[in-house]
C-alpha positions as a printed NumPy array, in Angstrom:
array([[  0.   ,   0.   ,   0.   ],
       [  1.411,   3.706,  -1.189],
       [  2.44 ,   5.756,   1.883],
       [  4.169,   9.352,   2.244],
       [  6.125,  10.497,   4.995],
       [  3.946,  13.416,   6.602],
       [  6.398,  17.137,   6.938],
       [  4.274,  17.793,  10.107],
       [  4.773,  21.384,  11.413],
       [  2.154,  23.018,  14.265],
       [  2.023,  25.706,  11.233],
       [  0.025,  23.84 ,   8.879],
       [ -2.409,  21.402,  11.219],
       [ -2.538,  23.623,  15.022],
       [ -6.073,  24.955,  15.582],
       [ -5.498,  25.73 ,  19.102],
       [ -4.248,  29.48 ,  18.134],
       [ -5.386,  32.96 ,  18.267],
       [ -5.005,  33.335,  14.209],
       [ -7.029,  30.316,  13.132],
       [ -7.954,  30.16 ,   9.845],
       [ -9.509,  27.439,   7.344],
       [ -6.403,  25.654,   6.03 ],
       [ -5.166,  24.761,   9.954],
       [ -8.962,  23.3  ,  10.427],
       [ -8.009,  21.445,   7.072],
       [ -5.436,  20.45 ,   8.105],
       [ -5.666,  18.966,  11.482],
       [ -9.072,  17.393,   9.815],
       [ -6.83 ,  15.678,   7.026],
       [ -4.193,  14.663,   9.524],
       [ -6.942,  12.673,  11.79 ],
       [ -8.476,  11.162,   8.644],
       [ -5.615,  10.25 ,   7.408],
       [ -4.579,   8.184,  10.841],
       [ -8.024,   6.869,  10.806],
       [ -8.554,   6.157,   7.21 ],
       [ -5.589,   5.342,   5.52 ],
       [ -5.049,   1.548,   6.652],
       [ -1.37 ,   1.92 ,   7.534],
       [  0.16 ,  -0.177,   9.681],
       [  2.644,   2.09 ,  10.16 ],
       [  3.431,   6.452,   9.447],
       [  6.363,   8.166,   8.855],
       [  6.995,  11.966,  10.17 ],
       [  9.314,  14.403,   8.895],
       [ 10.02 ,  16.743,  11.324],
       [ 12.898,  19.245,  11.979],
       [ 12.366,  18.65 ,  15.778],
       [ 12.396,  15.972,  18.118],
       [  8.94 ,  17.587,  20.555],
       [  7.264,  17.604,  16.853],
       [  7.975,  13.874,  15.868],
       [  6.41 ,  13.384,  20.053],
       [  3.513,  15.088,  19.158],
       [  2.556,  13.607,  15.985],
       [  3.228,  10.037,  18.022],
       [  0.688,  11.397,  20.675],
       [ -1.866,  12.329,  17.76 ],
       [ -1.268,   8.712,  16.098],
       [ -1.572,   6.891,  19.185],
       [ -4.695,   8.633,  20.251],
       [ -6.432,   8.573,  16.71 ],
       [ -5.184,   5.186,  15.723],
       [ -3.532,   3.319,  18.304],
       [ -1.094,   0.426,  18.148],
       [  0.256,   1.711,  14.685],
       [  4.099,   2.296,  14.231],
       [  5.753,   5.952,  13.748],
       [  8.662,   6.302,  11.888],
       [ 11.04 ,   9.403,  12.141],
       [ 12.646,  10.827,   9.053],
       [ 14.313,  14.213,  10.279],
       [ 14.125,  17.144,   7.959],
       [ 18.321,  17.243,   8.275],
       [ 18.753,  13.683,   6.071],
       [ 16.206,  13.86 ,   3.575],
       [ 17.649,  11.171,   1.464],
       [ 16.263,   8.577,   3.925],
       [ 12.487,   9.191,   2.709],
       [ 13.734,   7.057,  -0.17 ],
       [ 12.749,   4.196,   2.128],
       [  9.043,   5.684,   2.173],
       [  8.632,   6.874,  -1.327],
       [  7.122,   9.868,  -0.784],
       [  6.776,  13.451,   1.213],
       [  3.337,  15.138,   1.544],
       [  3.941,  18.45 ,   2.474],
       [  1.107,  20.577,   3.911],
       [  1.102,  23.271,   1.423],
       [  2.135,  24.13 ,  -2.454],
       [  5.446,  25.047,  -1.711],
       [  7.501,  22.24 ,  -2.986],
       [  9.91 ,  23.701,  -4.856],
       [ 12.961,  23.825,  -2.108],
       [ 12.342,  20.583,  -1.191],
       [ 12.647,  19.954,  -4.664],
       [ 15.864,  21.608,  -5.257],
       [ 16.891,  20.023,  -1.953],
       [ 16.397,  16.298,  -3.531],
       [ 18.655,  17.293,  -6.229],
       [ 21.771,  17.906,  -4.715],
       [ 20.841,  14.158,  -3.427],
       [ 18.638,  11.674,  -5.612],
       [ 16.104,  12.987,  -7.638],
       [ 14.959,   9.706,  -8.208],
       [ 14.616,   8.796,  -4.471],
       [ 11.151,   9.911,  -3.705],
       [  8.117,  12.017,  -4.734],
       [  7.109,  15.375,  -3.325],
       [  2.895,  15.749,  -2.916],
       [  2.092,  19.422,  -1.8  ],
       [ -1.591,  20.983,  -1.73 ],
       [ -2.994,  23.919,  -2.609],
       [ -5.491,  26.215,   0.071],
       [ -5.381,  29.94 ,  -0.399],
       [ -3.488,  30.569,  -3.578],
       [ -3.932,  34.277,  -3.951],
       [ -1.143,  35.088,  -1.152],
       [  2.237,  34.916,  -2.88 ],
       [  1.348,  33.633,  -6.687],
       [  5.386,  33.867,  -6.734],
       [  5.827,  31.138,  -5.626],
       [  3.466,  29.547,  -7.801],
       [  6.037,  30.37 , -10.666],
       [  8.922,  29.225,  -8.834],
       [  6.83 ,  25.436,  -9.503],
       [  8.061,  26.057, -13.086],
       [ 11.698,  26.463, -12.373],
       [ 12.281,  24.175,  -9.638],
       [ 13.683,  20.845, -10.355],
       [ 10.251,  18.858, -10.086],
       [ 10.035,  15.474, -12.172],
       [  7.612,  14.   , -13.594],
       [  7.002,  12.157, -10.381],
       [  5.953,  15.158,  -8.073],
       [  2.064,  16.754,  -7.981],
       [  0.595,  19.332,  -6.233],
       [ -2.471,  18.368,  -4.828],
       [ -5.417,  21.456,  -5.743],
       [ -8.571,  21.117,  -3.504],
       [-11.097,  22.164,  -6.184],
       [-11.093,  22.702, -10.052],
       [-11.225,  26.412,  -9.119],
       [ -7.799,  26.267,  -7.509],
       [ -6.238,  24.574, -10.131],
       [ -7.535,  27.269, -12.627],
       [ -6.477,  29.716, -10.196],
       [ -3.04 ,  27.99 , -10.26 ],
       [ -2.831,  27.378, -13.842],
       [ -3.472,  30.728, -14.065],
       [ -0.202,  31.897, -12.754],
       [  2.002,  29.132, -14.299],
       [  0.901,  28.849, -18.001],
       [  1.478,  32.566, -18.67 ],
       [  4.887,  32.444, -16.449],
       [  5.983,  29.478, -18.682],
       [  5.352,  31.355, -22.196],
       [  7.619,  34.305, -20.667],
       [ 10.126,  31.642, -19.964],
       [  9.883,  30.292, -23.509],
       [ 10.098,  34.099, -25.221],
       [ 12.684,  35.205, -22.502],
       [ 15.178,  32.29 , -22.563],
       [ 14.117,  30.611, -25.313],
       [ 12.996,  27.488, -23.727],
       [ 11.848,  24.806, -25.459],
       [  9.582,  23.295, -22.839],
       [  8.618,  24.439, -19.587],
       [  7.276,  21.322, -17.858],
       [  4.231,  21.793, -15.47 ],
       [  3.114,  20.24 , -12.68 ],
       [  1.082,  17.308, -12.354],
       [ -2.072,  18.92 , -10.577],
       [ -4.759,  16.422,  -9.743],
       [ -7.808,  17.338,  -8.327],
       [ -8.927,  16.304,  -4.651],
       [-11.433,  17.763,  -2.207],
       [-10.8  ,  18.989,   1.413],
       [-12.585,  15.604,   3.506],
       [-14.956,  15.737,   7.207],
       [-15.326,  13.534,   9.425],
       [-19.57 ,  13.41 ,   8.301],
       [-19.94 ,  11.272,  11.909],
       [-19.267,  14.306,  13.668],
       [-21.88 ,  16.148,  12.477],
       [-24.51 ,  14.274,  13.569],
       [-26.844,  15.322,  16.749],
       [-29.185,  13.788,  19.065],
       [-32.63 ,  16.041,  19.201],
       [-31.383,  16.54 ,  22.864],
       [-28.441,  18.158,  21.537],
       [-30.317,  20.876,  19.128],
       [-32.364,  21.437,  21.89 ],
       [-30.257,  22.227,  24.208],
       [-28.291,  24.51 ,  21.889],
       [-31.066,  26.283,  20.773],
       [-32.136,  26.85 ,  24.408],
       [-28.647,  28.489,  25.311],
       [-29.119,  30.514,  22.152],
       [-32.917,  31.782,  23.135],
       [-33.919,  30.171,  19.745],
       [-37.207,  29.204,  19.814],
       [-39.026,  26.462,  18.82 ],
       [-40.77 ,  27.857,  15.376],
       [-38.176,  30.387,  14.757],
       [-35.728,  29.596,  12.175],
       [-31.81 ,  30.106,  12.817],
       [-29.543,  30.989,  10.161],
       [-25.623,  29.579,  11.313],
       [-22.216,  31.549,   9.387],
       [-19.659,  29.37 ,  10.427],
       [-15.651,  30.967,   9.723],
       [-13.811,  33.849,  10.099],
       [-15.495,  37.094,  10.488],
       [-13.565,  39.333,   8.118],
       [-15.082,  41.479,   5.425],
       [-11.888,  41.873,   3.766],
       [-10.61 ,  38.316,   3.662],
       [-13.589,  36.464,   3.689],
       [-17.089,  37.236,   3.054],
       [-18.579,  40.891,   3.178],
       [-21.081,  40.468,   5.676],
       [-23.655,  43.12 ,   3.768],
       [-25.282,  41.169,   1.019],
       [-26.067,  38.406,   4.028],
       [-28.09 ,  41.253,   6.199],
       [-29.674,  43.095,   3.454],
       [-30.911,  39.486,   2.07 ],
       [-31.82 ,  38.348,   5.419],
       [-33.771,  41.343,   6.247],
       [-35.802,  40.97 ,   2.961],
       [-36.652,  37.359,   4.466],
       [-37.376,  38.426,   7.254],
       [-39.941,  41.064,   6.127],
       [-41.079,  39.151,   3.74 ],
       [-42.089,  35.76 ,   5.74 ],
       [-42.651,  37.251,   8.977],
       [-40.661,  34.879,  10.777],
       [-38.545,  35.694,  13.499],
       [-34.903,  35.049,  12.404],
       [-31.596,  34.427,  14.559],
       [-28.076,  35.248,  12.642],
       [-25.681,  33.197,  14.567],
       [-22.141,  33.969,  13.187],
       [-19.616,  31.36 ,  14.841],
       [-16.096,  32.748,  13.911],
       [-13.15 ,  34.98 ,  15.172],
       [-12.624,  38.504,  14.924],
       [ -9.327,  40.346,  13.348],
       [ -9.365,  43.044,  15.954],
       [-12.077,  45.249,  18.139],
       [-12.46 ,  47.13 ,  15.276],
       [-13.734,  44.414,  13.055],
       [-16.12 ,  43.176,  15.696],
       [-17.171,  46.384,  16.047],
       [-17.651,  46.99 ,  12.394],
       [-19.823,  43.52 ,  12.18 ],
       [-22.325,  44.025,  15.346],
       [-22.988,  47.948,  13.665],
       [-23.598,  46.667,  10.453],
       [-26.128,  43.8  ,  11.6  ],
       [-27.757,  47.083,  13.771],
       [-28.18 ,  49.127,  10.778],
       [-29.104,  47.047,   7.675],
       [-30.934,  43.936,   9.62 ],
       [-32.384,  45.449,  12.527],
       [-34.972,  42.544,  12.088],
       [-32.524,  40.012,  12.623],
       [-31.309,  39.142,  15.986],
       [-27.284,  38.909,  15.315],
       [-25.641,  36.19 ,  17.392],
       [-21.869,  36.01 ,  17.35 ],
       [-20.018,  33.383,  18.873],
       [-16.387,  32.786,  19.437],
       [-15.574,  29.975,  16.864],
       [-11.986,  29.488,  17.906],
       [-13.506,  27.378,  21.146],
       [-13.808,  23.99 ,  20.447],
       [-17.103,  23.46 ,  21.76 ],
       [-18.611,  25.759,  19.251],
       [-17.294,  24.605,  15.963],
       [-18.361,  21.099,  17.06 ],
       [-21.747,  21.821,  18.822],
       [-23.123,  24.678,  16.96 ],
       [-24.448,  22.822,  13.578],
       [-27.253,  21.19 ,  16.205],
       [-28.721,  24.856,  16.577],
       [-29.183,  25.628,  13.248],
       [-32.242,  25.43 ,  10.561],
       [-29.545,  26.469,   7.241],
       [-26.19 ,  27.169,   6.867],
       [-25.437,  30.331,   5.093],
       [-21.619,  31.635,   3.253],
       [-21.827,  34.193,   0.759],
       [-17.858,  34.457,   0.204],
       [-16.696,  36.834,  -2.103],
       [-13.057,  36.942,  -1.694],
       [-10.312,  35.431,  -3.816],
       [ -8.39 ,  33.771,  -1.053],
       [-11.085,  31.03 ,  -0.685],
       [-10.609,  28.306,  -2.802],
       [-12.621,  25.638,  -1.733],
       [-14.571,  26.059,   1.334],
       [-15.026,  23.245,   4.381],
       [-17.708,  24.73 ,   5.714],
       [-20.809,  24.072,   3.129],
       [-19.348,  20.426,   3.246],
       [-19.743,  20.541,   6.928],
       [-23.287,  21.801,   6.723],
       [-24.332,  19.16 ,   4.561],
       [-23.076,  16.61 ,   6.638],
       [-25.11 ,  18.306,   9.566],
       [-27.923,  17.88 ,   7.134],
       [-28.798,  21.566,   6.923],
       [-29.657,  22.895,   3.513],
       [-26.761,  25.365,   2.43 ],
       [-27.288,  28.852,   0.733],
       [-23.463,  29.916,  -0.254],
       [-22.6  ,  32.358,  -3.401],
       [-21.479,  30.596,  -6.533],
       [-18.128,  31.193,  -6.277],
       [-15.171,  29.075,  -6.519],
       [-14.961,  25.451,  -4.75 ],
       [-18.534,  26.44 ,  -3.304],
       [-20.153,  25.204,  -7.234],
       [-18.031,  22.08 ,  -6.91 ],
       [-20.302,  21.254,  -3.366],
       [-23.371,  22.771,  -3.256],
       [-25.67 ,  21.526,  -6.039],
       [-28.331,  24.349,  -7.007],
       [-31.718,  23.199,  -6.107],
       [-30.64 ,  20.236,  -4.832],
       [-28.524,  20.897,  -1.461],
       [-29.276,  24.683,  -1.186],
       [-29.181,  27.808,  -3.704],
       [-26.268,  28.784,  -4.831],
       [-26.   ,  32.868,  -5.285],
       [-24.551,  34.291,  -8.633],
       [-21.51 ,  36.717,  -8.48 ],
       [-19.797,  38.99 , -10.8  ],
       [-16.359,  39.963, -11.343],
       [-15.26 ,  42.338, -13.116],
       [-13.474,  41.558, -16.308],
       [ -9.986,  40.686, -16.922],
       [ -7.438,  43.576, -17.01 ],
       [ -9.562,  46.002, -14.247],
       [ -7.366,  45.614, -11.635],
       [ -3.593,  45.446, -12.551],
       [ -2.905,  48.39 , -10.158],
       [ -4.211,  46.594,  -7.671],
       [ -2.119,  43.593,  -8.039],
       [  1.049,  46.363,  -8.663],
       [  0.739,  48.003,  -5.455],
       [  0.543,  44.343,  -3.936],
       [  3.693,  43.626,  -5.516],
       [  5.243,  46.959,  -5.028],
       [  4.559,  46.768,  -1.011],
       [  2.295,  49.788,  -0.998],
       [ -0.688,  47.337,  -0.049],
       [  0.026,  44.307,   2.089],
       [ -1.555,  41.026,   1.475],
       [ -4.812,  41.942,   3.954],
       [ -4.851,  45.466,   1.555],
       [ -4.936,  43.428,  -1.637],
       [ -7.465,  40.943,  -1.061],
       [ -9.602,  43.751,   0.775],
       [ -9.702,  46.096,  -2.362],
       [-10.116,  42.924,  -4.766],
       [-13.254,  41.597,  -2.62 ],
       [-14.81 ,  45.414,  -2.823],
       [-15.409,  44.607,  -6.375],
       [-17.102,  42.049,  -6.293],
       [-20.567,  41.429,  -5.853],
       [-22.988,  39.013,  -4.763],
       [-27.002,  38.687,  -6.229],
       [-28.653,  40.168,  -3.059],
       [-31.928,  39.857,  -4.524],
       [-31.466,  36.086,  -5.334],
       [-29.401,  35.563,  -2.011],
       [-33.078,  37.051,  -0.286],
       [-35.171,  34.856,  -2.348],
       [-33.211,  31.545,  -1.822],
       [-33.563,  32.722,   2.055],
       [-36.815,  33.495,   2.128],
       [-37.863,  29.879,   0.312],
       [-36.078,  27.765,   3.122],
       [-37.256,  30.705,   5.859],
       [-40.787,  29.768,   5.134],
       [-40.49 ,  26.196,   4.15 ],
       [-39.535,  23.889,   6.814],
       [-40.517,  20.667,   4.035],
       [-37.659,  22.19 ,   1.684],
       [-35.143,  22.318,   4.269],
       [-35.666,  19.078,   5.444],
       [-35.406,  17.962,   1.892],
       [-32.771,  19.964,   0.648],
       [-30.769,  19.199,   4.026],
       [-31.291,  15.126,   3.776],
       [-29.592,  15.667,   0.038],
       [-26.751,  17.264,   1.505],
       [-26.174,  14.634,   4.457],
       [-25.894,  12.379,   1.185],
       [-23.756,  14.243,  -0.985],
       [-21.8  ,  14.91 ,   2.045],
       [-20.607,  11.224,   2.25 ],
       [-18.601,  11.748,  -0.795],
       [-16.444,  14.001,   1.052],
       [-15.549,  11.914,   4.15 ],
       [-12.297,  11.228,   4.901],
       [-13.245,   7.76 ,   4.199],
       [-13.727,   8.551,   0.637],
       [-10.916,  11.125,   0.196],
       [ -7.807,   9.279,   2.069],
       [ -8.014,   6.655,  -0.796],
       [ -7.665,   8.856,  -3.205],
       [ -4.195,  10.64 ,  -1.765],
       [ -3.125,   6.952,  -1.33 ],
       [ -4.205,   6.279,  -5.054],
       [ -2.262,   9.685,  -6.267],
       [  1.061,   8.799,  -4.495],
       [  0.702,   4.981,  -6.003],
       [  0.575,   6.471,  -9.668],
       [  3.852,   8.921,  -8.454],
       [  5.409,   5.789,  -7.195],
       [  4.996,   4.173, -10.59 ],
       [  6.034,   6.844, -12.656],
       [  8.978,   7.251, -10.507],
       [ 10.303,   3.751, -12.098],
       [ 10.505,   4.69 , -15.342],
       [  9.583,   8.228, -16.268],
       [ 13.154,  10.347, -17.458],
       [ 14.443,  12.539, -15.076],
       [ 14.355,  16.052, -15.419],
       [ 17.414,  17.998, -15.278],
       [ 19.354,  15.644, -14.324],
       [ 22.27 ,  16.92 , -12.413],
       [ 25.944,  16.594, -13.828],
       [ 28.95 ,  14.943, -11.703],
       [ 30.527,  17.657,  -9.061],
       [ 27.631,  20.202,  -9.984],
       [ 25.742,  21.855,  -6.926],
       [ 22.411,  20.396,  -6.266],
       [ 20.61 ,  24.101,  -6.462],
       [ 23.064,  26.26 ,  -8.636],
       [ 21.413,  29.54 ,  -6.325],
       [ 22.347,  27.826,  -3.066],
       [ 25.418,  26.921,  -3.985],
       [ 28.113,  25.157,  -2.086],
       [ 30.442,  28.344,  -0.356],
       [ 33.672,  26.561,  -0.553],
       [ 32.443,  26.148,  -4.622],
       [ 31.08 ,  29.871,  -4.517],
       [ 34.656,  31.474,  -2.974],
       [ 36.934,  29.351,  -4.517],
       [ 38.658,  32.012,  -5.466],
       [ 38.998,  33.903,  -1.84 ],
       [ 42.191,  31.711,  -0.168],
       [ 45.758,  31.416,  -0.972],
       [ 45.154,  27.483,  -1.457],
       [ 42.432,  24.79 ,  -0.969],
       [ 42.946,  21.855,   0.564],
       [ 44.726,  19.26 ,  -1.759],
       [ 44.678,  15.461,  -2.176],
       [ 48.832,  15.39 ,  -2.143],
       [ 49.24 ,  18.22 ,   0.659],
       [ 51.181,  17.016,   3.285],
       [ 49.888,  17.925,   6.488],
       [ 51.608,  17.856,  10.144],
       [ 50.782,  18.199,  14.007],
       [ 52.349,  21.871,  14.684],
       [ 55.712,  21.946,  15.979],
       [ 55.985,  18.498,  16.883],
       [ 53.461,  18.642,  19.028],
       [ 52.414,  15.119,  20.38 ],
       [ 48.793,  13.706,  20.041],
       [ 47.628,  14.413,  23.389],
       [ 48.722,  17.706,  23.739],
       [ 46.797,  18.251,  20.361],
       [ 43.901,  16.745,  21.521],
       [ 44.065,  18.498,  24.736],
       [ 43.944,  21.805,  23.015],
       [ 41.319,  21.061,  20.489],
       [ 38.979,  20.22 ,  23.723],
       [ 39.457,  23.434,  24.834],
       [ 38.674,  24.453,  21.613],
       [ 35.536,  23.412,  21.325],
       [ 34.656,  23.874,  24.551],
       [ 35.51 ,  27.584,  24.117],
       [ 31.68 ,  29.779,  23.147],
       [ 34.277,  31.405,  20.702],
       [ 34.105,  27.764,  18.738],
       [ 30.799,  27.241,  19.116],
       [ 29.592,  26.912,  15.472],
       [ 32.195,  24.34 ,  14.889],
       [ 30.536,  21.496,  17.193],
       [ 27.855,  20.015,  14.553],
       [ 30.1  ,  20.238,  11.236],
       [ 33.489,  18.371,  12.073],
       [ 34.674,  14.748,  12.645],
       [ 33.203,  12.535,  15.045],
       [ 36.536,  12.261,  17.982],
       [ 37.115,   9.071,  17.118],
       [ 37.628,  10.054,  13.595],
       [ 39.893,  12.93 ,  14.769],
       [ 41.999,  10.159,  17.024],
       [ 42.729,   8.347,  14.003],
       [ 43.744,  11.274,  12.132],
       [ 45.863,  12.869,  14.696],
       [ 47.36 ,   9.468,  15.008],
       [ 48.668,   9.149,  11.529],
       [ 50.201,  12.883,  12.039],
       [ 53.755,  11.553,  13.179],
       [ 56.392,  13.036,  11.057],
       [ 56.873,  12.779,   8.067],
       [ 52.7  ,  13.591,   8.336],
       [ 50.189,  12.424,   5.699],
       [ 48.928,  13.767,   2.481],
       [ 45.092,  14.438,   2.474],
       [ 44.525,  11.854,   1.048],
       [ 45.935,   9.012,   2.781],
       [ 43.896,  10.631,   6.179],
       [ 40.52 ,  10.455,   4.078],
       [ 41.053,   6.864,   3.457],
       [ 41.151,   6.231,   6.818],
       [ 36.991,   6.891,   8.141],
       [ 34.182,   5.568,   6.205],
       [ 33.295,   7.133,   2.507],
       [ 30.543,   8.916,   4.602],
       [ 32.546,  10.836,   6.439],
       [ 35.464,  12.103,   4.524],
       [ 33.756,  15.186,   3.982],
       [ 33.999,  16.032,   7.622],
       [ 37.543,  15.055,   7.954],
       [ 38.058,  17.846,   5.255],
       [ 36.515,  20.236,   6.938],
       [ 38.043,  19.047,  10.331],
       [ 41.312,  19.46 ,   9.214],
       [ 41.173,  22.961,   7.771],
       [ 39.705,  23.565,  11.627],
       [ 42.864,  21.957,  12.801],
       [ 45.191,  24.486,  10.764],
       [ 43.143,  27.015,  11.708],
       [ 43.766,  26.979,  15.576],
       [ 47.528,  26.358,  14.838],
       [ 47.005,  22.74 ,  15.605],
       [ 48.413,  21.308,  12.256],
       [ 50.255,  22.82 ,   9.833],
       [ 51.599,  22.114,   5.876],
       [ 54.631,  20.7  ,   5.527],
       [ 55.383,  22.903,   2.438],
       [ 54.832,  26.535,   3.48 ],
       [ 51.767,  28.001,   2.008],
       [ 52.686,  31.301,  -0.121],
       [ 50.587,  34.201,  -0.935],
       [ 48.33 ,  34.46 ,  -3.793],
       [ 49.007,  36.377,  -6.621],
       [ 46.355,  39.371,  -7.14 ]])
């Protein structure tokens, strides 16, 4: 069965935090569904720290105990070779790429995934230049995203071909997969939705409308079509209606900004906000609820949990047609789904300018690209109004979506990563590699090796037939003796991961007796493995005055 060693970083699964936002909720979601779902007997970790490869052990043992971890540190990537594959937690593959290739490019696959994509499309180009094989994919949650991606790289790679002249510019591999839930979580005993809607002052025959995400009109959905269409609904039916926004606010100005815009343009509407950061209320929260409501309108969404999570609730959804959302929601079938307009290409190249230029930050960008554009409010107030006065329709709509839903549990969606990093694993045996890197050439020709870089800085580099000697006769202990000092000295303290194990140094200092040794004859004496670090351990030796050339070094012409 196909496997992948998981990078695992609190960054890209934590929810416990202040600045929560949908891809850590994906995240930790995928992570669980993966331990649960993926029929592994055993999971590999790739972690730059030892307390992270603990805490993914405590996350495997409590979601699927008895199974195996296996630690691949971030500092010897060349051992995933004995997994096959890393799945990285975001898009950026590209180092890790050019990491690989100063190794085995051939070793192992590299699986990223798209969430927002509108952040740093950069780096999206930098997918196009990287050393990825044929082998390699970046996951993208929705067709949306991958447009959005493909987007970036298909114009980037016709630059390429006009600017340099290239003849190809491969892409990608970018297969489509959907974000998963966990659908069994999302079911409620009656006792439950009573009890919620009790806390909430919801009454029996009124009807309660649930936003579930961050509360940001700038970076996620402007809350203004929602009250103006809610208010229509709400005049319209005659029903009493409860708002109850479950999310997390920016700032106080934000949450100020949200409870004096549900004043002014829904006054009918009583405007619950909860903090959706707590546990308790992204779990519980669903039960209270007659529909689930997200009119997005911002480009940093690409695929959108939430309606999926709504469905599985069984609550009939009514979200704006935007993005992921269309891939989800089926019109007339799950919910309404709300038309939106953009405007057309080419209106808003200052905008992405000043993004670039630093005059706007990222919050600036996506803030001035979501204030044009627009959601239906008349059809978001009719769709409302329908399920408002309905209570047949939502019970219909909302058993389609607990359905549909089941095509998004992780028990349907872990297969498929397992099925994507099978077809990597086979292409790995006999696609050609790409860029294949020539004998003594750097891995990543912009990170080069500094001793290859500033070559041309010392008087000499270390030779294979330079003689080398303890300094002044100086006898192996007393060399030793002073080298612990050495390194024991805060001066030194760089020097203590990079050099010679000591019992490589013993051997070395050993051989020292006059005449000396070329350099050569001391590599030959430690393992293949480790004759890099004698190098560098014996330039550290000369350094200190500890060992010296037999033939005295003189100064470089200019």
């Amino acid at each position: 069965m196909s496997n992948a060693a998981i990078y695992f970083h609190p960054e890209g699964y934590e929810t416990t935090r202040a600045d929560l936002k949908g891809r850590h909720v994906a995240g930790e979601s995928f992570l669980i569904g993966f331990f649960r779902h993926s029929g592994l007997d055993s999971f590999a970790c790739h972690v730059d720290r030892p307390e992270l490869a603990r805490l993914f052990s405590e996350l495997a043992a409590r979601h699927a105990p008895g199974r195996r971890v296996a630690l691949y540190p971030t500092s010897e990537p060349s051992k995933l070779a004995n997994v096959g594959c890393l799945f990285l937690p975001g898009p950026g593959i590209d180092h890790h790429a050019w990491r690989r290739r100063s190794r085995d490019q051939r070793g192992y696959s590299l699986c990223g995934i798209t969430h927002t994509t509108s952040e740093s499309p950069e780096h999206l180009g930098a997918l196009a230049t990287a050393p990825l094989q044929p082998w390699d994919a970046v996951i993208c949650t929705s067709q949306a995203a991958r447009a959005s991606v493909e987007a970036v790289l298909h114009p980037y790679a016709a630059y390429l071909r006009e600017r340099l002249g290239a003849a190809e510019v491969p892409m990608p591999n970018l297969p489509v997969i959907p974000l998963g839930v966990d659908t069994d979580a999302f079911r409620f005993d009656p006792s439950v939705r009573a009890a919620e809607r009790a806390a909430l002052g919801i009454g029996t025959d009124e009807v309660a409308v649930l936003f579930m995400g961050r509360l940001s009109f700038h970076a996620k959905a402007h809350p203004l079509p929602m009250y103006l269409a809610l208010e229509q609904a709400a005049r319209l039916t005659g029903k009493r209606i409860h708002l109850i926004q479950a999310g997390w606010f920016g700032n106080d100005a934000i949450a100020a900004a949200f409870a004096e815009g549900a004043r002014r343009y829904c006054p009918s509407i009583n405007a619950i906000f909860l903090d959706g950061r707590k546990p308790e209320v992204r779990s519980r929260v669903w039960a209270a609820a007659d529909l689930f409501t997200s009119l997005v309108d911002n480009i940093q969404e690409t695929f959108g949990i939430t309606p999926v999570e709504a469905m599985a609730a069984g609550l009939p959804c009514v979200v704006t047609d935007w993005n992921g959302y269309r891939e989800t929601v089926r019109d007339g079938v799950d919910g309404f789904r709300v038309p939106t307009v953009l405007p057309p290409a080419g209106a808003a190249v200052d905008l992405a300018d000043r993004y670039a230029a630093g005059l706007d930050n990222y919050d600036h960008y996506i803030g001035r690209t979501s204030q044009i554009s627009a959601v239906d409010v008349q059809a978001a107030a009719e769709a409302y109004t329908r399920l408002v006065a309905d209570e047949g329709l939502r019970r219909r709509m909302g058993e389609a979506g607990r359905a549909r839903a089941a095509l998004f549990d992780w028990r349907a969606i872990i297969p498929q990563y397992l099925d994507v990093w099978r077809q990597l694993a086979d292409i790995r045996s006999y696609a050609p590699e790409r860029a294949p890197r020539a004998p003594g050439q750097d891995g990543n020709p912009l990170r080069p090796d500094p001793l290859r870089m500033f070559q041309s800085y010392p008087t000499r580099v270390l030779e294979p037939g330079m003689r080398l000697v303890r300094a002044d006769g100086a006898t192996r202990a007393a060399v030793s003796a002073a080298l612990a000092v050495l390194h024991a000295d805060p001066l030194n303290s760089p020097a203590r991961s990079i050099l010679s194990p000591a019992a490589d140094l013993v051997l070395a200092l050993d051989a020292l007796d006059p005449p000396g040794r070329t350099v050569d004859e001391l590599a030959v004496l430690v393992p293949p493995e480790r004759q890099v670090l004698l190098l560098r351990s014996l330039v550290h030796l000369m350094k200190f005055g500890l060992l010296r050339t037999v033939e005295p070094l003189a100064a470089r012409e200019p």
